[in-house]
C-alpha positions in Angstrom: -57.7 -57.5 102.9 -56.7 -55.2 105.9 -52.7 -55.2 105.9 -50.7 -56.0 109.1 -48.6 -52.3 109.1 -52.0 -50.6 108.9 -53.3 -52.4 111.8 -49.8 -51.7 113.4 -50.8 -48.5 112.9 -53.9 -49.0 114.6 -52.5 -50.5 117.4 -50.1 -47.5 118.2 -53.1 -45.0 117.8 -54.8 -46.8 120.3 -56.2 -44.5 123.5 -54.9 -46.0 127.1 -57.6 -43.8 129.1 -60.4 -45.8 126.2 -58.9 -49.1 127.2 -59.1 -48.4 130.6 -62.7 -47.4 130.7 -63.9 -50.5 129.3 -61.2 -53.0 131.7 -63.0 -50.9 134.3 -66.4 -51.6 132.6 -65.9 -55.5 132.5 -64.0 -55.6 135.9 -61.1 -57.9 136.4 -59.6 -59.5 139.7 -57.1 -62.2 139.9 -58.0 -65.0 142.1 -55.2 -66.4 141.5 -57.0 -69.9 140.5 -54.1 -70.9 138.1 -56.4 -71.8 135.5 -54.5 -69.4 133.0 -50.7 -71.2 133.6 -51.8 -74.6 133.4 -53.1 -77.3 131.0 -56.6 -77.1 129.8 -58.8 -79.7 130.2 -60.8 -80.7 127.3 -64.2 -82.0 126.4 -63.1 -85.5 126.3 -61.6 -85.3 129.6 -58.1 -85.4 128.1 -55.2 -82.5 129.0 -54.2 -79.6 126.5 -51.0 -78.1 127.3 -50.0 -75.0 128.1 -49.4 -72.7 125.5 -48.8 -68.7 125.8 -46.5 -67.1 123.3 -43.2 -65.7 124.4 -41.0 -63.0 122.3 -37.5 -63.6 121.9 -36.4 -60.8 123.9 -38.8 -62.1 126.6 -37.0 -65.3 126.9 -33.6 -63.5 126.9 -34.9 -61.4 129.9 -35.6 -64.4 131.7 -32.6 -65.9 130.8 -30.9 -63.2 133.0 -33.1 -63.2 135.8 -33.1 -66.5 136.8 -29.8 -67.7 134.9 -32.4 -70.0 132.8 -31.4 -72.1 129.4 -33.1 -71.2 126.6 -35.1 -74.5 126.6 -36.1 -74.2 130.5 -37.7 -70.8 129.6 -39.5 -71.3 125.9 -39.9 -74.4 123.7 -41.2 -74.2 119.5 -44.4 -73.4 119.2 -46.0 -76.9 118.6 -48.8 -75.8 115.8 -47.2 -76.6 112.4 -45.5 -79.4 114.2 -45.6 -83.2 113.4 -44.7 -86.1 115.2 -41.8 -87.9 113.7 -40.6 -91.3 114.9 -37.6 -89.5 116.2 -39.9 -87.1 117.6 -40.9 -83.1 116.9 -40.2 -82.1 113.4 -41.2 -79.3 111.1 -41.6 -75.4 110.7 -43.3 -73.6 113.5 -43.3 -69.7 114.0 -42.6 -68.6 117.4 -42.0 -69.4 121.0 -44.0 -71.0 123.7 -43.2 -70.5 127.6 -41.7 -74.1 128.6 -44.4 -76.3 130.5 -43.8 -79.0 133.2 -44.5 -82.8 133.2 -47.5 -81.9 133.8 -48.1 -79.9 130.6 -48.8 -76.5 133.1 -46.4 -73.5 132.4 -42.8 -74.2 133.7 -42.8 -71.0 135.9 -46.8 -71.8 138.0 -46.5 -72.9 141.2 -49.4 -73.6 143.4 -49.5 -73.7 147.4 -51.1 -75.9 149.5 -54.5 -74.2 149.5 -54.5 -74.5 146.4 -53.7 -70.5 144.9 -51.5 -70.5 142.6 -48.5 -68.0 141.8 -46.1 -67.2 138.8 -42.1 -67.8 140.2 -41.0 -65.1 137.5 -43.9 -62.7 137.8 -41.6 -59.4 138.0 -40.9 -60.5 134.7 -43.2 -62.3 133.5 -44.7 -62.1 129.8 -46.9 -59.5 128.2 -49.4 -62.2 127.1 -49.4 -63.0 131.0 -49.8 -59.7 132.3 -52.7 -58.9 129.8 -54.7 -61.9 130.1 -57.6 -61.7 130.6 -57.5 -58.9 127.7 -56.8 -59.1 124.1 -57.4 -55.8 121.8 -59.7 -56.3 119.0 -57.1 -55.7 116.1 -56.5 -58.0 113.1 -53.2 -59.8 113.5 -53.1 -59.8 117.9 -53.6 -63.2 119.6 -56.9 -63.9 121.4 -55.7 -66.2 124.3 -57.7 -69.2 125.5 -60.3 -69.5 122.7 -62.9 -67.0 121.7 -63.8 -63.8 123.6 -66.5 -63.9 126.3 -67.6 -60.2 126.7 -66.3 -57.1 124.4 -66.8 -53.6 125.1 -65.0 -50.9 122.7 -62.2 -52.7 121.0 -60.9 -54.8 124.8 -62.0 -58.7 124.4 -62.6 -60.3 127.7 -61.3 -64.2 127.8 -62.8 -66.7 130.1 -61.5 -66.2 133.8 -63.7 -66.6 137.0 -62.0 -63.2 137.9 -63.9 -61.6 135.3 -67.2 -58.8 136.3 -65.0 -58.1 139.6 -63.8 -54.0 140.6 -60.9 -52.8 139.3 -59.7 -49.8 140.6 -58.5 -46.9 138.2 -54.6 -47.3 138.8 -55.0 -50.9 138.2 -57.3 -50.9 134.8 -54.5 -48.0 133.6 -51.5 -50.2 134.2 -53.2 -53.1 132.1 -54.4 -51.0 129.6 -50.9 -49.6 129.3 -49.4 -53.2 129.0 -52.4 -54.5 126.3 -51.8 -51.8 124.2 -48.0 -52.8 124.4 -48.6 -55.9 123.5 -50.9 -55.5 120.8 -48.4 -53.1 119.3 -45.5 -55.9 120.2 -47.5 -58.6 118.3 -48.1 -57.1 115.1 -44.4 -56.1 114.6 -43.9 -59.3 115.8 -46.1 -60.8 112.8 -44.1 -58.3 110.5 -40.6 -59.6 111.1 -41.5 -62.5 110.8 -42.9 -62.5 107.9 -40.4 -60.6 106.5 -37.5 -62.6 107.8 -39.0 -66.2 106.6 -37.5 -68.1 104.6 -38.5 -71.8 104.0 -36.3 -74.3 106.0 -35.7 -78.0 105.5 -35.4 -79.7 108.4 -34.5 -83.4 108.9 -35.7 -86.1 110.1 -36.2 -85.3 114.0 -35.0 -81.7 113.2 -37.3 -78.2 114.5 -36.8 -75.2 113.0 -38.3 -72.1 114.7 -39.0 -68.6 112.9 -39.3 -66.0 114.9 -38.8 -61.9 114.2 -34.9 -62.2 114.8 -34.7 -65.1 112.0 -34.4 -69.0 111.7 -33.1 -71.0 114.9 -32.7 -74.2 116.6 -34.9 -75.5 119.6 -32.3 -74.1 121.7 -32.6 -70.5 120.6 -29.6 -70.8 118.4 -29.8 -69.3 114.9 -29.7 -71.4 111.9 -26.7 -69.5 109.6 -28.0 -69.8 105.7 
């Protein structure tokens, strides 16, 4: 079994100009069709809510920008989660970016023809400025579902802006920004792992582990 700090290690040996070549060899344009910050529609018709993971430092950046709670910028990540008859409760690992009533991502808004556009997107999220991209290394998210197309070790992910030019400059800053994240990830997974320690939350009670530790829904650590 392949060991997350050697696939760290991968991941920080990884070539920007090789990650490049193949963004430019799929071809990317954003089209700015929202599909990627709002809830998914599934088979049976019904909406699946907006998840992209958000790092704890991330949500802090945020926090500053825009003067942001740490609930209006990231709730628990809801796998792991169970619905109690006061609500939420559980373990979950991670932070999600925060999602509206309408189960898109707190920070999409779309204009009256329809485009859409991200309110924070100076500052937006790596898995936001990546996606369409995830890097083929064991332990690294693959966002919306299953790759599409592949070439070297960049994984395409459905998006109509996919098979469009890139140009050079463009294809080297998200290569630059994948290969952060994939790195980001991974010591992500580490820290976690390595700062878990089984919780035993009440009735109605979330506990969130994350790389920095236990904390509350509210970003607040959990003191042992």
């Amino acid at each position: 079994m392949v060991s997350l700090e050697s696939e760290l290690d991968r991941a920080r040996e990884l070539d920007t100009g090789d990650l490049a070549d193949a963004i430019e060899s799929i071809g990317f344009e954003c089209t700015r069709c929202g599909a990627c910050c709002k809830a998914a529609e599934t088979d049976s018709g019904e909406r699946e809510e907006h998840t992209a993971t958000v790092f704890p430092d991330e949500i802090r950046n945020l926090q500053e920008r825009g003067e942001y709670d740490w609930r209006d910028v990231a709730r628990p990540m809801p796998y792991g989660l169970t619905d109690g008859p006061e609500g939420p409760e559980g373990e979950t690992f991670e932070w999600a970016l925060q999602t509206d009533d309408c189960d898109d991502c707190t920070f999409y808004a779309e204009a009256d023809d329809g485009t859409g556009a991200c309110t924070v997107h100076d500052d937006r999220p790596l898995i936001c400025r990546t996606y369409p991209f995830s890097v083929a290394v064991e332990g690294s998210s693959q966002p919306m579902g299953e790759a599409v197309d592949q070439v070297g070790s960049v994984r395409a992910h459905e998006c109509e802006g996919l098979g469009r030019d890139i140009d050079r400059e463009d294809a080297e800053e998200l290569a630059a920004a994948l290969k952060r994240r994939a790195v980001r990830e991974l010591e992500e997974a580490i820290a976690v792992r390595e700062e878990y320690a089984p919780a035993d939350p009440g009735r109605g009670e979330v506990v969130v582990h994350d790389s920095e530790g236990a904390k509350r829904p509210d970003g607040e650590p959990i003191e042992e």
